[in-house]
C-alpha positions in Angstrom: -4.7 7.7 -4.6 -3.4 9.4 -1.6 -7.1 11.5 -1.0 -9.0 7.9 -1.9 -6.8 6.1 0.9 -7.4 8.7 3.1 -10.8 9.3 2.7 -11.3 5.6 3.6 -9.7 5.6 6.7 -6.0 5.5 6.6 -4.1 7.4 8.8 -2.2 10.2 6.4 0.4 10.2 8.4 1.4 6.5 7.0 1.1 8.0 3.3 3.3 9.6 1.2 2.5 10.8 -2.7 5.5 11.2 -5.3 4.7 12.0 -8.7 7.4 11.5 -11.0 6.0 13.3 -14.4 7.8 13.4 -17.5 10.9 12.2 -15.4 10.5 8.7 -15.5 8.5 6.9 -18.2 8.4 3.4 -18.6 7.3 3.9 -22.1 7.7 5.8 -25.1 6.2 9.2 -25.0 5.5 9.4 -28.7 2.6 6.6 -29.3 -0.2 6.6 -27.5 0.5 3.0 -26.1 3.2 4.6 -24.5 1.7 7.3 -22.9 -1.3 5.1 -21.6 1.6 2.9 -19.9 2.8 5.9 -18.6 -0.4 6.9 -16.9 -0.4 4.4 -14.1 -0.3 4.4 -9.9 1.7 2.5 -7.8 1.1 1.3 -4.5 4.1 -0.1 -2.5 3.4 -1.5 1.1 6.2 -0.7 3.3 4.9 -2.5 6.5 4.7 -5.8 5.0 8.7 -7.3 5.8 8.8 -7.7 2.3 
C-alpha cells in the first residue's frame, strides 16, 4: 500500500508502513477463514480531526 500511495502522488514523508505478522491476528490461524481475515490492510487517516 505504502509503494501504491506513493507512486500516485503522495508525499512519503506523510506515510508510514507497520506490518504486524503473526503478532496480531484478528482471526484464527488454523482455518483458512481465519487466515484470509488475517490477510487484510489498513488505512487510518491521521489528518482528518477524527
Amino acid at each position: 500500500m505504502f509503494d501504491y500511495l506513493s507512486s500516485r502522488g503522495v508525499d512519503p514523508a506523510r506515510v508510514s508502513s507497520i506490518g504486524h505478522g503473526e503478532l496480531k491476528p484478528i482471526a484464527d490461524n488454523t482455518t483458512a477463514e481465519g487466515r484470509q481475515l488475517n490477510r487484510r490492510v489498513m488505512l487510518i487517516r491521521t489528518d482528518s480531526g477524527m
